[in-house]
C-alpha positions in Angstrom: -11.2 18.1 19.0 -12.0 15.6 21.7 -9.0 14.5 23.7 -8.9 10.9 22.6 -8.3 12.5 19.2 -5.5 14.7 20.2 -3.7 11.9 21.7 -3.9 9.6 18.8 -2.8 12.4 16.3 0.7 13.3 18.9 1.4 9.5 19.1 0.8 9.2 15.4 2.9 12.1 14.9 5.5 11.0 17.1 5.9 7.4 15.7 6.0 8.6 12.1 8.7 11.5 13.3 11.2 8.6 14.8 10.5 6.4 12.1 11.9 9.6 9.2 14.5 10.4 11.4 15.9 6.5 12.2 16.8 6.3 8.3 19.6 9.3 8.8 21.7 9.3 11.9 22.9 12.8 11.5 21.8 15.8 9.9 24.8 14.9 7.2 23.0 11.6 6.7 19.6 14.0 5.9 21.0 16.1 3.3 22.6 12.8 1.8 18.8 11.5 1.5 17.9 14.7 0.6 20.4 14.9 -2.1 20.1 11.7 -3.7 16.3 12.4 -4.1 17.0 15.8 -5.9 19.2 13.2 -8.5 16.5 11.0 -8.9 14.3 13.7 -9.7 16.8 15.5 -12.4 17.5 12.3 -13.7 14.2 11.0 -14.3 13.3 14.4 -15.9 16.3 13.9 -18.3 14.9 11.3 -19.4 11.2 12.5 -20.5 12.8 15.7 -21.8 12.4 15.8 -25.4 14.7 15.6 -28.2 15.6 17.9 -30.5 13.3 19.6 -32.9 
């Protein structure tokens, strides 16, 4: 992996890391993300879930 490369990939890294963690403040504001996607998930299944027989 040239060097030029490596540098790229930590900066990219980096960026993308501070950008994911700017949205929660706290690791209570993280598992309230976290949370609110496992909802949207149930939910959405709930609703393709057939009915009945």
């Amino acid at each position: 992996m040239s060097r030029l490369f490596a540098i790229a990939l930590t900066a990219l890294t980096l960026v993308g890391s501070a950008s994911l963690l700017s949205a929660c403040n706290t690791v209570a504001g993280a598992g309230q993300d976290v949370s609110a996607t496992g909802h949207a998930v149930t939910n959405g299944a709930e609703k393709l879930k057939p009915t009945g027989p």
